[in-house]
C-alpha distance (Angstrom), angle and dihedral (degrees) to the residues before:
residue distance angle dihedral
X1 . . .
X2 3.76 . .
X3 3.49 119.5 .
X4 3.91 122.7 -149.9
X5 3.49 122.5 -153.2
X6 4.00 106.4 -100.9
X7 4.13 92.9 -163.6
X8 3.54 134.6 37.1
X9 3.97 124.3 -111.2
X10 3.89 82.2 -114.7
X11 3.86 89.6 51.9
X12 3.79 95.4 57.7
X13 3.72 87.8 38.7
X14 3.43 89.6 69.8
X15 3.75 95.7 33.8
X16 3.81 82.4 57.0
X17 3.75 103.4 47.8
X18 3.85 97.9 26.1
X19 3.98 106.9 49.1
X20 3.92 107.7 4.7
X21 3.71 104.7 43.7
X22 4.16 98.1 36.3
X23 4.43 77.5 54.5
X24 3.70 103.6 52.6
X25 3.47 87.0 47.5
X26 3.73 101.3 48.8
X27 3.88 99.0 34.0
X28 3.96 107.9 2.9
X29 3.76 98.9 -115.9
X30 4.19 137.6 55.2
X31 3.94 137.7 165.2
X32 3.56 139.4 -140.4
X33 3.67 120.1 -152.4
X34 3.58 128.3 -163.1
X35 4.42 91.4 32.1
X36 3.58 104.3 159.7
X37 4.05 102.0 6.3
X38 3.79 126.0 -112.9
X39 4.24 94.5 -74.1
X40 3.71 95.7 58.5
X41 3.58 91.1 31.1
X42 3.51 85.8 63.5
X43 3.71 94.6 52.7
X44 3.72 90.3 58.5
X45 3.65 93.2 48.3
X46 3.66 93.6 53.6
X47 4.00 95.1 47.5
X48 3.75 86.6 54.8
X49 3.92 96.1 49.9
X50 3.45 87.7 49.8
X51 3.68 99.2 49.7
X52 3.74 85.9 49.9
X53 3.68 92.6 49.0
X54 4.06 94.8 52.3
X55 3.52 87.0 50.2
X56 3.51 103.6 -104.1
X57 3.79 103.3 139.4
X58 4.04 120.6 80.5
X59 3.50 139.6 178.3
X60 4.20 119.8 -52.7
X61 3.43 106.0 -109.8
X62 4.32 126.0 -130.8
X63 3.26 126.9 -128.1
X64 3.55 119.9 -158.7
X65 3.94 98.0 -9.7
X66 3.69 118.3 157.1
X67 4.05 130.1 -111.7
X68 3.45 109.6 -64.8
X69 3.62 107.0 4.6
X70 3.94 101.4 137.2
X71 4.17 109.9 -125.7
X72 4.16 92.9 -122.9
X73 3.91 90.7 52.1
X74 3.61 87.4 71.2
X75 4.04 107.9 27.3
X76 3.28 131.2 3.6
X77 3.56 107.5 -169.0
X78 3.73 133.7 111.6
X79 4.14 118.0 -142.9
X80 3.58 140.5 176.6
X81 4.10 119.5 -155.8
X82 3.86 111.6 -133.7
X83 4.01 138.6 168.3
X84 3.30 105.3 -143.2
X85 3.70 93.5 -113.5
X86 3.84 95.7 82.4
X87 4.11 112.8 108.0
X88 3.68 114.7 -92.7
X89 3.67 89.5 25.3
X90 4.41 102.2 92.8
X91 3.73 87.8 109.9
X92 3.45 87.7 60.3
X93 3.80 107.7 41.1
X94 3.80 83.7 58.0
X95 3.45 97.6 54.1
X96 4.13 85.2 55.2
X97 3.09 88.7 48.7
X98 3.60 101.0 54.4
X99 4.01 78.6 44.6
X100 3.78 97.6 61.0
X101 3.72 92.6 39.8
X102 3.84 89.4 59.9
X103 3.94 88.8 45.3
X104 3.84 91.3 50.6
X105 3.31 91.1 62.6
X106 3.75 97.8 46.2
X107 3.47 95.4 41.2
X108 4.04 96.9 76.5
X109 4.55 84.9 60.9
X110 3.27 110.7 41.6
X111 3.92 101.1 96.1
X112 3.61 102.8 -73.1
X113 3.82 98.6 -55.4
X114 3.72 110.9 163.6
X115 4.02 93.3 -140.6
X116 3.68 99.8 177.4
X117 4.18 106.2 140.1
X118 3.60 143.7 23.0
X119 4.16 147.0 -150.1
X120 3.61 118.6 -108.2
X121 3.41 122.9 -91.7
X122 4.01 113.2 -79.1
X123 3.88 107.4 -163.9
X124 3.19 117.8 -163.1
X125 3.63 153.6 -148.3
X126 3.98 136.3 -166.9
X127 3.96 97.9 -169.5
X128 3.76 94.1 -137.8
X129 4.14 95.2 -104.5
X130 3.75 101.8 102.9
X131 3.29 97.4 -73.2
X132 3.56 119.8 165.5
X133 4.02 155.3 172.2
X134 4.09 109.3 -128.2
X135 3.58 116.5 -144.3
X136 3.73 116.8 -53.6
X137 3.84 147.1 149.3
X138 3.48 111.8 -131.7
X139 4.28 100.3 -137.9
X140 3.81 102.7 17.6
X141 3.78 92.9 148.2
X142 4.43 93.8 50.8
X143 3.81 90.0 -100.9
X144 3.95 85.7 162.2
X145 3.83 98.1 -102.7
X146 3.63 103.7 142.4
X147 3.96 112.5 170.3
X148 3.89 123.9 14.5
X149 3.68 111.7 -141.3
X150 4.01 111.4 -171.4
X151 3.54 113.8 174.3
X152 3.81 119.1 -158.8
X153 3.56 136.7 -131.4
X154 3.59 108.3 173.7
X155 4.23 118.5 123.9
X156 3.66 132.4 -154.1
X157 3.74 84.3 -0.9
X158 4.32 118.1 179.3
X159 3.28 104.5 -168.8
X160 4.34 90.2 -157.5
X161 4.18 92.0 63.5
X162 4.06 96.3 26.0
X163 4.04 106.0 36.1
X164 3.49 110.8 -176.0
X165 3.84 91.8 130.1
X166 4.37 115.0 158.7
X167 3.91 100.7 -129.6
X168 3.91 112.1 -158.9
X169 3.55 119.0 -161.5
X170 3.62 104.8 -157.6
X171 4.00 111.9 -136.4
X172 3.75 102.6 -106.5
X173 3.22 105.5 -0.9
X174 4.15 132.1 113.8
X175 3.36 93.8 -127.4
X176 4.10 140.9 71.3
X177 4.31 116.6 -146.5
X178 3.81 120.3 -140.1
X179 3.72 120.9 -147.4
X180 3.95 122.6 -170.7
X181 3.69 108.8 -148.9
X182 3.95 87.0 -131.7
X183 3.88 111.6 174.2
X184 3.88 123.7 -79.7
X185 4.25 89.0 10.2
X186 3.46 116.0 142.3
X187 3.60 116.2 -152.3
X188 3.94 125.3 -176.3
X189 4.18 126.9 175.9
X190 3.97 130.5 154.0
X191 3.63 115.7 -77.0
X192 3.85 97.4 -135.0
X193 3.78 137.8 78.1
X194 3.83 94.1 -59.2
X195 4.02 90.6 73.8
X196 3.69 106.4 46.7
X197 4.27 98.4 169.2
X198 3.80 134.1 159.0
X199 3.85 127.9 -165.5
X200 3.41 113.6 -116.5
X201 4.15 122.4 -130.1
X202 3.89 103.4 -70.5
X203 4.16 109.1 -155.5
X204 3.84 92.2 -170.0
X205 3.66 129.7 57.8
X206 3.87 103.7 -76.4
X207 4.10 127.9 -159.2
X208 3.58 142.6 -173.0
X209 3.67 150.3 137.8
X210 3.70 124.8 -128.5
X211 3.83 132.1 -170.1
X212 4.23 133.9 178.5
X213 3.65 119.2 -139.1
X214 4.12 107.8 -155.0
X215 3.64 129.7 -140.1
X216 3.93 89.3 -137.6
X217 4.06 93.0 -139.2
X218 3.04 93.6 56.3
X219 3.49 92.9 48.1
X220 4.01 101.3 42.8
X221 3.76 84.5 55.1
X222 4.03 96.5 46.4
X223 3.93 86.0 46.2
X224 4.39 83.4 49.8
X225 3.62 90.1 54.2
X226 4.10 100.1 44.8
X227 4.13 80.2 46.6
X228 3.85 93.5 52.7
X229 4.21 92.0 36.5
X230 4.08 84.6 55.6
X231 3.87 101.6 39.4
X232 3.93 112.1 120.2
């Protein structure tokens, strides 16, 4: 399926530099509704149920989680790493696409971050039984995860009879930030201790794609440690 370019370059130019960049800076986090529009959306959607269907999702991995604390007390999702590039996945590598345009942009303001790479995708799936993610921060230990991009999937979602709400708790701040994960919303925030957030219990079947855009210092020099840490 072809896929045609719904906005402009100057339309997520101003997207960029307008909304997204003036609300990491001010607050750490901002969304954009409406990304791709419901057709393409769509297309996404349906690559992800199918990966899920074929089997292609497993378990969420911990890092760094204590003797005998069980995997699903902390998340409950299952994920599957792709490129983009893989067959069956062209919905997908334009949606990161659109993604890394709107981070190009941004990239240039946001305090002198040098933003010049990112993760694979991770998509992701709560399995609509309670599962969860307890509260985390994504790079507490300066991994080089900059911005978290999760990209949601999710229609005719009611947050009272489904849950599944992402709850930011704002370094500092009195207050905590609830995000539906309402179809075709793009949500970005910093990676480090300034977002601590948790996904709450989701009751229906739950999707979305994530990606981390690196500052690349601070990733040459956590990649330098792990080499030194490992060295015979």
């Amino acid at each position: 399926m072809p896929f045609v370019d719904r906005d402009s370059d100057n339309d997520l130019e101003r997207v960029a530099l307008e909304r997204i960049v003036p609300a990491l800076l001010a607050h750490g986090f901002c969304y954009v509704d409406g990304l791709l529009g419901e057709l393409v959306g769509d297309a996404v959607l349906e690559q992800v149920k199918e990966m899920h269907v074929a089997g292609a999702l497993q378990d969420g991995r911990l890092v760094g989680a204590g003797l005998g604390v069980h995997r699903r007390s902390v998340r409950g999702d299952k994920i599957a790493w792709v490129s983009g590039s893989e067959r069956g996945c062209e919905a997908i590598s334009f949606l990161l696409n659109r993604i890394d345009q709107l981070i190009s942009v941004c990239a240039h303001q946001l305090g002198g971050k040098a933003i010049r790479e990112r993760s694979k995708a991770m998509v992701a799936c709560y399995p609509g039984n309670g599962a969860g993610y307890v509260k985390h921060v994504d790079n507490p230990n300066y991994d080089g995860r900059c911005i978290t991009c999760i990209y949601y999937l999710n229609k005719n979602w009611n947050t009272e009879e489904h849950g599944g709400v992402l709850r930011i708790f704002p370094e500092g701040k009195p207050y905590m930030v609830d995000i539906k994960p309402l179809f075709d919303r793009l949500l970005f925030f910093w990676s480090d201790r300034r977002n601590p957030h948790e996904v709450q219990p989701s009751y229906t079947t739950r999707y979305a794609i994530t990606v981390w855009y690196f500052d690349s210092e601070e990733r040459a020099e956590a990649k330098r440690r792990f080499r030194e840490l490992t060295a015979p």
